[in-house]
BAFI-3210 file (N, C-alpha, C; in Angstrom, 3 decimals, decimal comma, padded with zeros to 6 digits):
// residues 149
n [1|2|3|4|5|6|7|8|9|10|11|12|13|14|15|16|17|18|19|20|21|22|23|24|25|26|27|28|29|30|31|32|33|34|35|36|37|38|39|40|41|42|43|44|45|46|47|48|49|50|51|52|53|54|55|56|57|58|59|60|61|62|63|64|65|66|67|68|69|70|71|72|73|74|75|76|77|78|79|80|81|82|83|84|85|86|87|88|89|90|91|92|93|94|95|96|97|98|99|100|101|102|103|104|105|106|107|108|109|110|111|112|113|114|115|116|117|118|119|120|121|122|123|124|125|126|127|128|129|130|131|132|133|134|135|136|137|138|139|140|141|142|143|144|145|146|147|148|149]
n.u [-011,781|-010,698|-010,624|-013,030|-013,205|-011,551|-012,694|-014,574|-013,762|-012,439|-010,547|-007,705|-005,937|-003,683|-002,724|-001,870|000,807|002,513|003,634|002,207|-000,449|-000,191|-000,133|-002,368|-004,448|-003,865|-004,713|-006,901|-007,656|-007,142|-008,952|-011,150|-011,920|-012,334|-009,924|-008,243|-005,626|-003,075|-001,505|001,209|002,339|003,415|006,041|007,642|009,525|010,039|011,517|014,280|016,610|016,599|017,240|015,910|012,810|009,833|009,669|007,237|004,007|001,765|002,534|001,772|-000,661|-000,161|001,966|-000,430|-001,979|000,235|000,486|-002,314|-002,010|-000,160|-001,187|-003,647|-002,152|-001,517|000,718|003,015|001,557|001,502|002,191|004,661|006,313|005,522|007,122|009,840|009,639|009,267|011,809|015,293|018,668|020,831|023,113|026,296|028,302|031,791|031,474|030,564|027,540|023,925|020,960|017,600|014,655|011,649|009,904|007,322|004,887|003,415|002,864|000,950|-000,685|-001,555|-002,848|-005,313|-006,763|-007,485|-008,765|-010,997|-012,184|-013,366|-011,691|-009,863|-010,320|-009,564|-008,470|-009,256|-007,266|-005,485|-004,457|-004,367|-006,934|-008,180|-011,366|-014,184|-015,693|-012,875|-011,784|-013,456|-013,312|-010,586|-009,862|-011,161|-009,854|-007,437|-008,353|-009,109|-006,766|-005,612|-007,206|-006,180|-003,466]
n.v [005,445|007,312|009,390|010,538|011,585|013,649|015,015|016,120|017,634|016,702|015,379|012,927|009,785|009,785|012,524|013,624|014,232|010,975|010,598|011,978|011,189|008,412|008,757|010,029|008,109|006,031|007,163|007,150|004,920|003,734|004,998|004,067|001,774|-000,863|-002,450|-005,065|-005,411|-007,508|-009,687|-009,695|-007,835|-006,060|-007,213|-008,029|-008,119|-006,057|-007,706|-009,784|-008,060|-005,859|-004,713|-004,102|-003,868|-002,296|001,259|003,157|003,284|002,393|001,465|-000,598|000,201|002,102|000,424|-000,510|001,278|002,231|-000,620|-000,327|002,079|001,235|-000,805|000,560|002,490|000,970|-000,387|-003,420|-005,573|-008,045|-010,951|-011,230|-008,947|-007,049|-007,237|-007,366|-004,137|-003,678|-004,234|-003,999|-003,109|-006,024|-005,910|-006,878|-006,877|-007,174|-007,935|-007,359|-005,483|-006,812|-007,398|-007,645|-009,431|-007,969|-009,623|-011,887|-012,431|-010,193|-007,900|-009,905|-010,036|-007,619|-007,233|-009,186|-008,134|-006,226|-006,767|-008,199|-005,835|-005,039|-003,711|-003,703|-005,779|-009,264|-010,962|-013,499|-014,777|-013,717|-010,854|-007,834|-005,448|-002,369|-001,787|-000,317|000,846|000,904|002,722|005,137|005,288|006,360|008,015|009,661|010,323|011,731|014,213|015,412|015,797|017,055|019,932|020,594|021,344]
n.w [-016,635|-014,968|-016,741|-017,062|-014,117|-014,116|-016,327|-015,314|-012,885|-010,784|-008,244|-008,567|-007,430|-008,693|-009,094|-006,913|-004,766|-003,840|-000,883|000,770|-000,006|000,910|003,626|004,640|003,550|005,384|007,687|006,990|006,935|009,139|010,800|009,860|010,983|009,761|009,439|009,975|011,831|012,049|014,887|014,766|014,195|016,193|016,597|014,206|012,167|008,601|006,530|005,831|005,402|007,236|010,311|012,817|013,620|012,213|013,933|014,030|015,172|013,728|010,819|010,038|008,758|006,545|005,131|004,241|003,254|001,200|-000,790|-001,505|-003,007|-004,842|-006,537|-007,417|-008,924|-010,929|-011,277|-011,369|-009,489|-008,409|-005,290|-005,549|-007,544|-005,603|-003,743|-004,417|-004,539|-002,023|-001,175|000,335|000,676|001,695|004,136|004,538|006,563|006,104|003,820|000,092|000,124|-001,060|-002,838|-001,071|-000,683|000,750|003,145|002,598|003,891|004,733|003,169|001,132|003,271|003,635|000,404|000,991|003,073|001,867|-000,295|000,994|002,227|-000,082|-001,601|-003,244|-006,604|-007,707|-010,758|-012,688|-013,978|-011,628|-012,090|-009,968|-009,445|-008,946|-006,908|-008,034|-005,347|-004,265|-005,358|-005,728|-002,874|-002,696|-004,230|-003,624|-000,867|-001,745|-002,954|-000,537|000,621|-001,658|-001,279|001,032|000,287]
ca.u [-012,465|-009,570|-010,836|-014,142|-013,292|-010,801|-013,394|-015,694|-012,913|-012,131|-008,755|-007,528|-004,691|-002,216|-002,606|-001,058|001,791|002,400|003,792|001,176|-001,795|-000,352|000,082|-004,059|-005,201|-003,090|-005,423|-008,113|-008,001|-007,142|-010,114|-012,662|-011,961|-012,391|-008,784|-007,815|-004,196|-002,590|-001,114|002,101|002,784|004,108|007,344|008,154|010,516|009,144|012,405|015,392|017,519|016,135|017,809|014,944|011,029|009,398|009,360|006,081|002,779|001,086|003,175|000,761|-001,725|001,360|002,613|-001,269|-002,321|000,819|-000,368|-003,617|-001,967|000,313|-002,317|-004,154|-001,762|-001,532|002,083|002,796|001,035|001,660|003,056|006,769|006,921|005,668|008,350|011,251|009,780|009,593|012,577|016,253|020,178|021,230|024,365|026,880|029,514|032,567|031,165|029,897|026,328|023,289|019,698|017,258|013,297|011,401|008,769|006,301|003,659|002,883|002,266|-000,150|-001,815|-002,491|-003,766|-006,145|-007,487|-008,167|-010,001|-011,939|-012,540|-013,898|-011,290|-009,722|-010,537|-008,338|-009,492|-009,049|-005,237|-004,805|-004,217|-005,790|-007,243|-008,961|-012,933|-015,161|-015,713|-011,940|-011,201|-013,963|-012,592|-008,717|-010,149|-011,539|-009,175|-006,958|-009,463|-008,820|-005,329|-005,448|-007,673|-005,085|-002,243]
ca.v [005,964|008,788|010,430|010,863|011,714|014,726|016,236|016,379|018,640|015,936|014,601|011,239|009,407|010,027|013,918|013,914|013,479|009,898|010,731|012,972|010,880|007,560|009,156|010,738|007,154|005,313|007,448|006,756|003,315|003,160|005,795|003,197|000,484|-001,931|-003,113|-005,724|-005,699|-008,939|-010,341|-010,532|-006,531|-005,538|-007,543|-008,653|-007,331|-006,232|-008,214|-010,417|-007,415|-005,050|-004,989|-003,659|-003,664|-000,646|002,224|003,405|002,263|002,644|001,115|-001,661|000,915|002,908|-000,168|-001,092|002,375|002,020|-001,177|000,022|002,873|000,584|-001,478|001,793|003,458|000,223|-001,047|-004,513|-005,702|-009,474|-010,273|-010,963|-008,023|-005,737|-007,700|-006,572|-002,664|-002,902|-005,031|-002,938|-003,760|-006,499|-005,529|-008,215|-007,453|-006,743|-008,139|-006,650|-005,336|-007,596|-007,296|-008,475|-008,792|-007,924|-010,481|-011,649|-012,534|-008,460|-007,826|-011,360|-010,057|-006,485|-007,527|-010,225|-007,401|-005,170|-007,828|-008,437|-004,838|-005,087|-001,917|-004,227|-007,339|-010,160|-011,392|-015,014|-014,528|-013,398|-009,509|-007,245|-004,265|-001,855|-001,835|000,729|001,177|001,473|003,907|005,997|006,152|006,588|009,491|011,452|010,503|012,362|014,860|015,958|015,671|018,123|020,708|020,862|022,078]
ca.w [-015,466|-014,666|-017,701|-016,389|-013,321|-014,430|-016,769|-014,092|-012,227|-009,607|-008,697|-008,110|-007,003|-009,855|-009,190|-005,416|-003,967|-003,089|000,344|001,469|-000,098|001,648|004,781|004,817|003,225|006,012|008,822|006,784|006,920|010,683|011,672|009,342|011,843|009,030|009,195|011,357|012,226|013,000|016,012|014,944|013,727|017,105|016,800|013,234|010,688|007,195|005,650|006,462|005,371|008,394|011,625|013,783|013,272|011,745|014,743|013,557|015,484|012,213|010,126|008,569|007,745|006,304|004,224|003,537|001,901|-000,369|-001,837|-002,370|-003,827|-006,279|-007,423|-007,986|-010,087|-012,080|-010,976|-011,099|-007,897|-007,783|-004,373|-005,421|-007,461|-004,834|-002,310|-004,640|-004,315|-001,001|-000,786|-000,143|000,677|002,836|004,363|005,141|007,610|005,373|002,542|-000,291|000,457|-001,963|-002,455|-000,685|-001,189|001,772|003,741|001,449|004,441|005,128|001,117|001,663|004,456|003,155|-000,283|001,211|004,189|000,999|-000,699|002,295|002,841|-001,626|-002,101|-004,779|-006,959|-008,550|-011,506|-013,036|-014,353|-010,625|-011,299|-009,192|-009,858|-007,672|-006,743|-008,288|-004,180|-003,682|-006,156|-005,163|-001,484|-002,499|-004,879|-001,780|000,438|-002,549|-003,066|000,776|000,163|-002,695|-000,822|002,054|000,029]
c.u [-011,796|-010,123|-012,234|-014,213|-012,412|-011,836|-014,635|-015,188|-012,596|-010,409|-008,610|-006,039|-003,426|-001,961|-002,112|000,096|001,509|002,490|002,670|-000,293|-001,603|-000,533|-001,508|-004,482|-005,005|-004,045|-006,707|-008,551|-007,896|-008,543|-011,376|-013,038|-012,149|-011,308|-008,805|-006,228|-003,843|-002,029|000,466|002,929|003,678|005,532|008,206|008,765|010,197|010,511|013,366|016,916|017,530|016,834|016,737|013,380|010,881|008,762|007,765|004,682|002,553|001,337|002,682|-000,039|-001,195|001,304|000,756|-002,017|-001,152|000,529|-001,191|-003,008|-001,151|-000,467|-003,298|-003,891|-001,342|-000,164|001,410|002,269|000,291|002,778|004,955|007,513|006,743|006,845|009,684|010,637|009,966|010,993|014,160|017,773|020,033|022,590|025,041|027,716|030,628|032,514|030,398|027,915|025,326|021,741|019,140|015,492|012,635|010,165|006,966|004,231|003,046|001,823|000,992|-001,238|-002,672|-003,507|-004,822|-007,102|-008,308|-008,997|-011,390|-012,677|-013,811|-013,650|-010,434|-009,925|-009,668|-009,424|-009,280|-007,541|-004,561|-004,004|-005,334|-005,369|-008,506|-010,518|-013,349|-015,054|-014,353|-011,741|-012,088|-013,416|-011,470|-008,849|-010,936|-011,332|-008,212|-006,983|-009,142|-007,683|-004,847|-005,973|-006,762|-004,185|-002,657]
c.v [007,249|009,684|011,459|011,418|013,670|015,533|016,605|017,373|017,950|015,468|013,783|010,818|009,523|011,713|014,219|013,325|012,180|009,982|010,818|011,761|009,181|007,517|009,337|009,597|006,058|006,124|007,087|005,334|002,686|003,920|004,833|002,101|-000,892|-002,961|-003,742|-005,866|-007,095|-008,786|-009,545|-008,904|-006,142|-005,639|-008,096|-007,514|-007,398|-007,079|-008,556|-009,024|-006,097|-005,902|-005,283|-004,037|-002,657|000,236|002,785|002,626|002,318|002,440|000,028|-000,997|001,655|001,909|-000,672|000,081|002,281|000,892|-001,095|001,156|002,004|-000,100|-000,198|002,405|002,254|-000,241|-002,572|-004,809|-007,343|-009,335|-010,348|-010,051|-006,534|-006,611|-007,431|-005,320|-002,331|-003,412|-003,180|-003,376|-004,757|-006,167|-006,851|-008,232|-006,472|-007,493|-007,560|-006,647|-006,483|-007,280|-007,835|-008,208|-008,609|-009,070|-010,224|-012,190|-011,399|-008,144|-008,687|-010,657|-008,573|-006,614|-008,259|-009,095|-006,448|-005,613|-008,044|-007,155|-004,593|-003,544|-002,490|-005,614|-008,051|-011,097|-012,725|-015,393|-013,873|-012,070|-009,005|-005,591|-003,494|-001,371|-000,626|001,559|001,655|002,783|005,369|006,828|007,028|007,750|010,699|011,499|011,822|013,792|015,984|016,240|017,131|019,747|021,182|021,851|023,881]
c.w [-014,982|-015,595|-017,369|-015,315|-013,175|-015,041|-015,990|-013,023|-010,794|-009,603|-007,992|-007,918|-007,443|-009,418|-007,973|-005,295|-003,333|-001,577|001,190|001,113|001,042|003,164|005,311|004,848|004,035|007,760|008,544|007,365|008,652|011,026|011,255|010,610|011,158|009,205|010,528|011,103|012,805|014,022|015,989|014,211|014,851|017,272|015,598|012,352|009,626|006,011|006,512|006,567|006,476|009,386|012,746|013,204|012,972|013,674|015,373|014,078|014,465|011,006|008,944|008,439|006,773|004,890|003,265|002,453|001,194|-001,209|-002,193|-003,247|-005,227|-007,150|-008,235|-009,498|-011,260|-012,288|-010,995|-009,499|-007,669|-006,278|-004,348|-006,128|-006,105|-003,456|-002,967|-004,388|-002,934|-000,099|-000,299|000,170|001,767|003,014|004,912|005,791|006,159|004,022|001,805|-000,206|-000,746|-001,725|-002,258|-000,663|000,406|002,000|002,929|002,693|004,701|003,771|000,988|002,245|004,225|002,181|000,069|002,210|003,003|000,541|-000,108|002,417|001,212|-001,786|-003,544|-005,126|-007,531|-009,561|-011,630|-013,079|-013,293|-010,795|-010,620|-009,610|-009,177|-007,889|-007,452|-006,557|-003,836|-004,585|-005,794|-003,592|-001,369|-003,311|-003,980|-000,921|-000,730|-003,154|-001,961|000,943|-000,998|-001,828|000,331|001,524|-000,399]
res [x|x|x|x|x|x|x|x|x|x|x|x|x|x|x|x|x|x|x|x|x|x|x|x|x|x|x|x|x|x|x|x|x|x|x|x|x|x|x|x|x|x|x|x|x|x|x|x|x|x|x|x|x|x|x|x|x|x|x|x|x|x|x|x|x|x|x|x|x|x|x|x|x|x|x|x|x|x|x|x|x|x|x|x|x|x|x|x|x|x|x|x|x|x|x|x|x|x|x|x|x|x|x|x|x|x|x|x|x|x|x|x|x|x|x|x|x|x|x|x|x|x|x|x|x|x|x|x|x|x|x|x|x|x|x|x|x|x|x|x|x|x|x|x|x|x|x|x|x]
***
């Protein structure tokens, strides 16, 4: 489908900056109004190894355009490998630091909102792989993204 979409002179998610495209696809997804945010965003920590909560109002649209973008680009995107990527040190006091995976109910709650939203599907063998519909969106949120620079 990338192939098609390149010789057509379009560009898609592999061709942007991650930063920049999660950041656009992360307003996108709040301006749709599709997303429902849980309850429970305001005060929870994305991992045991975090001190604080993420700063960031916007932070689960933030963490939910990067899993649409990993699943996208065709990363593993079961949820306990994406809870080691977004996992990172626990620090221990004066012991040596260790890693730690981050909170696998966020990862849960994004993939299942995406599902819901039919931006990606899971097949039988439980990967998922993103909608005809999502790929279209995340290629002209990308699209917009490209035209900027």
């Amino acid at each position: 489908a990338t192939e098609s979409i390149m010789s057509r002179g379009g560009v898609c998610v592999k061709d942007v900056c991650p930063a920049e495209f999660i950041a656009a696809f992360a307003q996108h997804l709040k301006k749709s109004g599709r997303v429902e945010v849980p309850d429970y965003v305001d005060y929870v920590k994305t991992g045991v190894h975090k001190e604080l909560a993420p700063y960031d109002e916007d932070w689960y649209y933030i963490r939910m355009a990067s899993v649409a973008r990993r699943v996208y680009v065709g990363q593993k995107s079961g949820i306990n490998s994406l809870r080691r990527a977004y996992g990172g040190k626990f620090r221990r006091g004066v012991r040596p630091e260790v890693f730690s995976k981050s909170g696998g109910k966020i990862i849960r709650n994004c993939l299942q909102t995406l599902q819901k939203m039919k931006m990606i599907d899971q097949a039988q063998d439980g990967k998922r792989t993103v909608s005809s519909r999502g790929r279209r969106e995340m290629d002209q949120v990308a699209q917009d993204v490209n035209s900027q620079q």
